[in-house]
Phi, psi and omega in degrees: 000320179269013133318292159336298196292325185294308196317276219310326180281326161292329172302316178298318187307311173317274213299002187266310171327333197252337164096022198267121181277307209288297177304328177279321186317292198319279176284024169273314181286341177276315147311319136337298160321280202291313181312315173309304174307286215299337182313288201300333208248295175282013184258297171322315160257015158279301156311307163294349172252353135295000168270347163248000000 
């Protein structure tokens, strides 16, 4: 996932370079997005693994 996220954060950077609004919005939010799941993915185990 945090694979995913670097291309999309790179991409976003190409396109701000290219002056493309619509190519950074996108994979800025998509990155956005997936860091936000693993924070929620890693708290979720984290917690479950202070339950047992």
């Amino acid at each position: 996932m945090a694979i995913f996220g670097a291309v999309n954060i790179f991409y976003a950077i190409y396109s701000l370079t290219q002056r493309d609004t619509v190519g950074t919005i996108i994979p800025t939010i998509t990155f956005l997005v997936l860091m936000y799941s693993a924070a929620i993915l890693d708290e979720k185990a984290e917690e479950a693994s202070r339950q047992l």
